[in-house]
ROMARKE-90563 format. One record per residue (C-alpha): residue in three letters; z, x, y. Coordinates in steps of 0.2 Angstrom, whole numbers, plus 2048, in hexadecimal, padded with zeros to 3 digits. Each point is the difference from the previous one (the first is absolute). Example, Ala and Ser with C-alpha at 12.3 -4.5 7.8 and 13.67 -1.06 7.14 Angstrom:
<rs>
ALA82783E7EA
SER7FD806811
</rs>
This chain:
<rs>
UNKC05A08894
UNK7F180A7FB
UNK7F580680E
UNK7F0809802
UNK7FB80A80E
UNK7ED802803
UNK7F780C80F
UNK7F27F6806
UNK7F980C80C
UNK7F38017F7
UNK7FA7F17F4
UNK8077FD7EF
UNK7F18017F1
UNK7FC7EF7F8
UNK7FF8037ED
UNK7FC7EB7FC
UNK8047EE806
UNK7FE7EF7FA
UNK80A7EF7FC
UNK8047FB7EF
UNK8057ED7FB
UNK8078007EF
UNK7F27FB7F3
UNK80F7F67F5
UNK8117F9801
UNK80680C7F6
UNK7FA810806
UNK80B80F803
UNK7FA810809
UNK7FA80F7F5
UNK80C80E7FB
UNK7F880E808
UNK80681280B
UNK7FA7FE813
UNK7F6810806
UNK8007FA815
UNK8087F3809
UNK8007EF7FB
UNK8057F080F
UNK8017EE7FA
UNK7FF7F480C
UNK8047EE7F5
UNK7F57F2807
UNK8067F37F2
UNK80E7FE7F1
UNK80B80E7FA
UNK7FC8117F8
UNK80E8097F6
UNK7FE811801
UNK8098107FC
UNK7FE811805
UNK80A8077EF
UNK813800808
UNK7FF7EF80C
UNK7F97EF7FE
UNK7F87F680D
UNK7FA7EF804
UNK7F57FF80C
UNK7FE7EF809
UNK7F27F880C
UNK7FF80B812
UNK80980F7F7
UNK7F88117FF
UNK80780F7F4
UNK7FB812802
UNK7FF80C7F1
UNK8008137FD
UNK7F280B7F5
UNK80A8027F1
UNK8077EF7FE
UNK8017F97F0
UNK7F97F1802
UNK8037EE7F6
UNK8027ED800
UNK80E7FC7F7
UNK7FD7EF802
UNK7F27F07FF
UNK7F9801812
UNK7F57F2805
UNK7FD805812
UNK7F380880C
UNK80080E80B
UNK7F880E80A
UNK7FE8137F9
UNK80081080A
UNK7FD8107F8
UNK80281080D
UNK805811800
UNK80680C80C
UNK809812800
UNK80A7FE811
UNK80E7F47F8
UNK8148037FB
UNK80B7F37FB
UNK8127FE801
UNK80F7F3800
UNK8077F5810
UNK80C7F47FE
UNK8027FE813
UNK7EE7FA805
UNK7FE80A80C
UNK7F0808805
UNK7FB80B812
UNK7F07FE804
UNK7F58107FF
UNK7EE802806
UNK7F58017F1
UNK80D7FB7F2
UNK8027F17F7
UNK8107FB7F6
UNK7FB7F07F1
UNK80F7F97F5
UNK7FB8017EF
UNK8027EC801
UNK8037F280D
UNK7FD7F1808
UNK7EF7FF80B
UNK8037F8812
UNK7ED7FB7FF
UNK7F98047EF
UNK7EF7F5806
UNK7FC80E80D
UNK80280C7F0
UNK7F47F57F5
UNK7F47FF80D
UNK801817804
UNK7FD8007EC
UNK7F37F4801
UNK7F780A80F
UNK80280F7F4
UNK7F87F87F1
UNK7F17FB80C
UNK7FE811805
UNK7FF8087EE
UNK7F47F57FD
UNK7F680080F
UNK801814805
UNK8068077F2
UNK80680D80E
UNK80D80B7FB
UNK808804811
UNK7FE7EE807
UNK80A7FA7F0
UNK80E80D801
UNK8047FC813
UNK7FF7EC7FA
UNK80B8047F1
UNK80D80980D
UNK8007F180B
UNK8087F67F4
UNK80E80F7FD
UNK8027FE812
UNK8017EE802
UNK80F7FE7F1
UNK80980D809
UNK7FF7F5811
UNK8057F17F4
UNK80C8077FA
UNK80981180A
UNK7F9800811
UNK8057ED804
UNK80F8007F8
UNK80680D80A
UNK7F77FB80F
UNK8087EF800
UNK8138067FF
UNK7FD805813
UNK7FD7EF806
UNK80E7F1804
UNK7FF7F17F6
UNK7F78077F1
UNK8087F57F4
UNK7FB7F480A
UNK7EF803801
UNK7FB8067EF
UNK8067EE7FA
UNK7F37FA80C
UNK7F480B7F8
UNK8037FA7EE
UNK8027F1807
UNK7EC7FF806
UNK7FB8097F1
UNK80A7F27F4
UNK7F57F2808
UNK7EF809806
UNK7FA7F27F5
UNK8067F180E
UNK7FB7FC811
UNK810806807
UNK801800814
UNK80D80A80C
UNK80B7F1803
UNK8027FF7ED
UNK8048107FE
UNK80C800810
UNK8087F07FA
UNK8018077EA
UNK80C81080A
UNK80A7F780D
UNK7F680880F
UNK7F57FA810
UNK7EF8037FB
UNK7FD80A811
UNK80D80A7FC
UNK7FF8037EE
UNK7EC807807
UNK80780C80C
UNK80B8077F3
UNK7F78007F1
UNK7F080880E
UNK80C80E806
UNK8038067EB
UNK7EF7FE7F9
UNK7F4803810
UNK7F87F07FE
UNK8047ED802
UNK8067F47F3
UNK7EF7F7801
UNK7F68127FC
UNK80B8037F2
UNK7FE7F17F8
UNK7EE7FF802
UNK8008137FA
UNK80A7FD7F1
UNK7F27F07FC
UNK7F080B802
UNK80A80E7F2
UNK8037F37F2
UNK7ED7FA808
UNK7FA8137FC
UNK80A8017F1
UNK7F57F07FA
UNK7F0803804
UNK7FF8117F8
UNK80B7FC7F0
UNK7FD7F07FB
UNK7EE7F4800
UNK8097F1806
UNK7F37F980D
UNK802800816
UNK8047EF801
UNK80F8047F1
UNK80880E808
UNK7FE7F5810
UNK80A7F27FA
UNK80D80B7F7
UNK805809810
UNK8017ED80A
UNK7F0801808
UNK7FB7EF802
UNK7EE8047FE
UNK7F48127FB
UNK7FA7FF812
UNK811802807
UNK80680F7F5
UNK7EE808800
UNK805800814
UNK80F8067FF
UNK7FC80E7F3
UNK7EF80580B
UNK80E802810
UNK80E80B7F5
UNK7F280A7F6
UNK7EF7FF80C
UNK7F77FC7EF
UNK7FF7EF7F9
UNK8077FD7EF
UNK7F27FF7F6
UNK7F9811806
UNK813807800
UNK7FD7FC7EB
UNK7F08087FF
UNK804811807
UNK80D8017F1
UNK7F47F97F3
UNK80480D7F4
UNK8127FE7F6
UNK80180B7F1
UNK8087F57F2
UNK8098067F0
UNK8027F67F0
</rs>
């Protein structure tokens, strides 16, 4: 595995950002030699891309990290949508690790050069949050310290937990939890269910799953609701009482409630302080 290792004592420089949805079915990506750092973060379909010696195929809730100096292509039809990052820095080395091993180091980041996001929503949102910023400021230091957030937050998806977690008893157990909430955030699921789904009492399935995460079963669920809630309110038009139903609300009073307790804002003004998505076609 490729990694990159990135100082982040002081903040990275933004070069351009932006989420492209593919204008046709047929659509490849251009043939062209990349100057700076490019992330993808895929929000919908499949990009093919190559970077001259390896392919990839880069699914939904994936993110890929290229060098300056890539030769970059599509080598095949990619009907697909996704978020762009353009960033340069001089405070980077990369190497090869096939243990996946990484000790934490105070104002260093390590990012695979592709993987599987444990929350690709939270991503979607910092990116939007960005994109609001270049349009709204237009402030060269506010974006950079954004633009390094979101280098910082796929190194805690991806390094920082993993290696956390391997500390903990009953790991396996709890990330099957984890993907468990995440696989039906769409449904009213409740405690008991959950308890019952794994074979466990429900009080004690809490005070295990508490111990590992550092919140109850009931705050994660909630917490994972109000990201695909986020997620839907900056990247899509669907209206409150939509995105209500979708995440088993019974009503738009009941999740603009909910969303109020978990964020301190309601929905609707949650939307309009991230008005300004940067769209490519």
């Amino acid at each position: 595995m490729i990694l990159y290792q990135f100082k982040v004592d002081k903040p990275i420089a933004l070069d351009m950002t932006g989420k492209f949805v593919s204008p046709f079915p047929e659509w490849t990506h251009m043939n062209r030699i990349l100057l700076e750092y490019e992330l993808f973060i895929q929000t919908r379909g499949t990009l093919y891309l190559s970077n001259g010696k390896e392919r990839f195929t880069l699914k939904e809730g994936e993110f890929l990290l290229m060098p300056p100096g890539t030769q970059q292509y599509g080598f095949q039809e990619s009907d697909c949508s996704f978020y762009w990052l353009h960033f340069t820095t001089e405070d980077f080395e990369s190497y090869v690790d096939t243990t996946y091993e990484h000790v934490y180091k105070p104002g260093v980041i390590v990012i695979p050069q592709t993987g599987v996001l444990r929350s690709p929503e939270k991503l979607i949102v910092m990116l939007k949050q960005l994109q609001d910023s270049i349009r709204s400021y237009s402030e060269e230091t506010l974006n950079n310290y954004l633009t390094t957030s979101i280098l910082c937050e796929i190194y805690n998806q991806t390094f920082f937990l993993h290696n956390q977690s391997k500390k903990k008893m009953n790991q396996q157990l709890f990330n099957d939890i984890v993907d468990y909430i995440k696989w039906h955030r769409h449904e009213n699921l409740k405690v008991y269910q959950l308890a019952k789904y794994f074979g466990y009492n429900a009080k004690h399935l809490s005070s295990l799953f508490s111990s590992m995460a550092g919140i109850s079963l009931k705050q994660f669920m909630i917490q994972e609701k109000m990201e695909v809630a986020k997620y839907l309110l900056t990247d899509t038009n669907q209206k409150i009482i939509e995105i209500s139903l979708q995440l088993a609300f019974p009503d738009s009073q009941s999740f603009t409630k909910a969303f109020k307790k978990s964020m301190g804002i309601t929905p609707t003004d949650y939307r309009s302080a991230y008005a300004n998505r940067l769209l490519n076609f």
